[in-house]
C-alpha positions in Angstrom: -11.0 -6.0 28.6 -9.4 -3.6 26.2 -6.4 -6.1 25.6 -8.7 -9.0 25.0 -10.1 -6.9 22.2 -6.9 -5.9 20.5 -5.7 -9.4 21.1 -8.4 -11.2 19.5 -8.2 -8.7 16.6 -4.4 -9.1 16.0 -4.9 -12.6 16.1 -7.9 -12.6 13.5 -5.9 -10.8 11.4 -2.6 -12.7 11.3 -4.9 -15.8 10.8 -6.5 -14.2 7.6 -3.3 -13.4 6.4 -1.8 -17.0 7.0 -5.1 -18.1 5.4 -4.0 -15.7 2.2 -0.7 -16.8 2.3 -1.6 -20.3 1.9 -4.1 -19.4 -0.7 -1.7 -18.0 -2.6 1.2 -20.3 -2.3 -1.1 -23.3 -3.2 -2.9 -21.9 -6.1 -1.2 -18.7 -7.4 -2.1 -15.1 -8.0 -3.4 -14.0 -11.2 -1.1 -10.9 -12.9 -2.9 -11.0 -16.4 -3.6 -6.9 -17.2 -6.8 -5.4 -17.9 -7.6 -5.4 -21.3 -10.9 -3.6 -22.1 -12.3 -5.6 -24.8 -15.7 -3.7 -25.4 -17.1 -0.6 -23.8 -20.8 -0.2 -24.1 -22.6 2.4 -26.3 -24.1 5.3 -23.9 -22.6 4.1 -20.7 -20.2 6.2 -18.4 -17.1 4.6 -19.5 -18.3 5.6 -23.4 -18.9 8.9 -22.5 -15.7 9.7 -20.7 -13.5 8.8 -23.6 -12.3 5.4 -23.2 -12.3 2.6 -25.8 -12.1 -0.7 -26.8 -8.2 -1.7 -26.7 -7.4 0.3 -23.7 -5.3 -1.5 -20.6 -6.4 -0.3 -17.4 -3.3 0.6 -15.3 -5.2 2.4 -12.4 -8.3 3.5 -10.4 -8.0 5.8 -7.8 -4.5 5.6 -7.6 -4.1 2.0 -6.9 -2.4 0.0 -9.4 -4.3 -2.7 -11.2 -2.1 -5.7 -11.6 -4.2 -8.0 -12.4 -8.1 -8.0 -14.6 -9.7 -9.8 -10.9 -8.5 -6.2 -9.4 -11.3 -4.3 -11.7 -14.4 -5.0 -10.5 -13.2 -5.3 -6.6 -11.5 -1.7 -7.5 -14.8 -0.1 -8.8 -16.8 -1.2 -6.5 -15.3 -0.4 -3.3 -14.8 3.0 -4.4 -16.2 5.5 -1.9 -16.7 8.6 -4.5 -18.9 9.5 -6.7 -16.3 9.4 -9.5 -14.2 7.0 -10.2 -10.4 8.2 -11.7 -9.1 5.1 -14.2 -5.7 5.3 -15.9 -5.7 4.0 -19.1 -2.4 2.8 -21.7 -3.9 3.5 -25.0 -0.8 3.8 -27.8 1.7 3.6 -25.1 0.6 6.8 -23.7 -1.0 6.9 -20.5 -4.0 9.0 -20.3 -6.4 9.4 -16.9 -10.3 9.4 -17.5 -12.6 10.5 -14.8 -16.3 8.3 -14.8 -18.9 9.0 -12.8 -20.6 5.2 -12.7 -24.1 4.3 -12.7 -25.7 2.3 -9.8 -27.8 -0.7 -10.1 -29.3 -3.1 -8.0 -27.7 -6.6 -7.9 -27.7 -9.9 -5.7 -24.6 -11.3 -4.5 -23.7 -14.7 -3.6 -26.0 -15.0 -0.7 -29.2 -13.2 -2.7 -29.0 -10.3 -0.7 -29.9 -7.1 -2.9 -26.8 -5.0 -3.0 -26.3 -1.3 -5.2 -23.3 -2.6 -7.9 -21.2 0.3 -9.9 -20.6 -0.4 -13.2 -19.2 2.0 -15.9 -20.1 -0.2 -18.9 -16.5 -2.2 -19.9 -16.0 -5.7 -20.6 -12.4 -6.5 -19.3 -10.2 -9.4 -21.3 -6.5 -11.0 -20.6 -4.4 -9.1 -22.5 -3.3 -10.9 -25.9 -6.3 -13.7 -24.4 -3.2 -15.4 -21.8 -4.0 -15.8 -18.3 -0.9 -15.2 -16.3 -1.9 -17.2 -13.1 2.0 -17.4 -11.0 2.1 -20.0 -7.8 4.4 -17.6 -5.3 7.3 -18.5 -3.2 6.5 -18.5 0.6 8.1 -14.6 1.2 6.1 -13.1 -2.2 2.6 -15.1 -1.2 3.2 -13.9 2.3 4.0 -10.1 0.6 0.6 -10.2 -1.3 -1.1 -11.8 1.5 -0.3 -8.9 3.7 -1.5 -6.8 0.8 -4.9 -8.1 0.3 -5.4 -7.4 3.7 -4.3 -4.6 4.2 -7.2 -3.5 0.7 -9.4 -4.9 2.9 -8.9 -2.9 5.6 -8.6 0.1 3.9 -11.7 0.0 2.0 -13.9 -0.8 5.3 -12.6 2.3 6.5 -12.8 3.9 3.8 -16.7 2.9 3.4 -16.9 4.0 7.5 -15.9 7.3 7.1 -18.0 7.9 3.8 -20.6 6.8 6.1 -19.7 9.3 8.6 -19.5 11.7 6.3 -23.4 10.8 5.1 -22.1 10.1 1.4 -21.7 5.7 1.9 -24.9 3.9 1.0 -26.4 2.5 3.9 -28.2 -0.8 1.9 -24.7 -2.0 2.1 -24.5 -2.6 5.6 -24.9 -6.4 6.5 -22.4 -8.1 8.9 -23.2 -11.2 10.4 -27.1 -10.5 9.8 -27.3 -10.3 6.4 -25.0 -13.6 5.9 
């Protein structure tokens, strides 16, 4: 029984990376960086120091390469502060936000807690920088996007065992 498991998971997740792959080959991944183009008055961004003009380079260590990595990077964050490397005047300079929660829908209505620190995030220089990959670098990026997957479920699973993950976010199958 226990290899039917495994085997069934292995296979589900070379599927979703072929499925990645795919998605990538066919329609590109987007490299454009992270321009903040306003940060709100009074907001946690505001108050930790960053400004309007600043290109996010990090959060919590990962690398943003690309302004669709922002939001997917705050949100899966499992602490209560989040760590974002900024470029401001060539310099980089690391800011530590604490965001605020509020209560959101996503795409299937379902009420879920949202971070947000108060930045509106722009293509640097206002150019998209969508590339179509070759079959080795989609399959690369592929493997990548799995592999954040995986690492922020068990990332939310042990914040959960450790009593700090928010509960409300748990779904599955039933909240689908």
């Amino acid at each position: 029984k226990i290899h039917y498991c495994c085997s069934r998971s292995i296979r589900k997740l070379f599927i979703s990376n072929i499925n990645f792959c795919f998605y990538l080959h066919v329609f590109g991944k987007d490299f454009t960086p992270a321009q903040i183009q306003e940060v709100q008055v009074e907001t946690p961004a505001s108050n930790s120091g960053i400004k309007s003009g600043d290109i996010i380079k990090s959060i919590n260590g990962k690398e943003v390469k690309s302004i669709m990595e922002v939001s997917a990077f705050i949100n899966s964050s499992t602490t209560d502060t989040i760590d974002i490397g900024i470029i401001r005047n060539n310099n980089e300079i690391n800011f530590s936000v604490k965001p605020k929660i509020i209560l959101g829908e996503d795409a299937f209505g379902n009420q879920i807690n949202k971070k947000i620190i108060g930045i509106k995030v722009s293509p640097l220089n206002d150019e998209i920088n969508k590339k179509r990959l070759g079959p080795a670098k989609a399959l690369f990026y592929a493997v990548k996007e799995t592999w954040f997957v995986i690492d922020a479920s068990w990332s939310f699973i042990i914040s959960m065992f450790k009593g700090t993950g928010d509960t409300t976010q748990l779904g599955g199958p039933i909240k689908i």
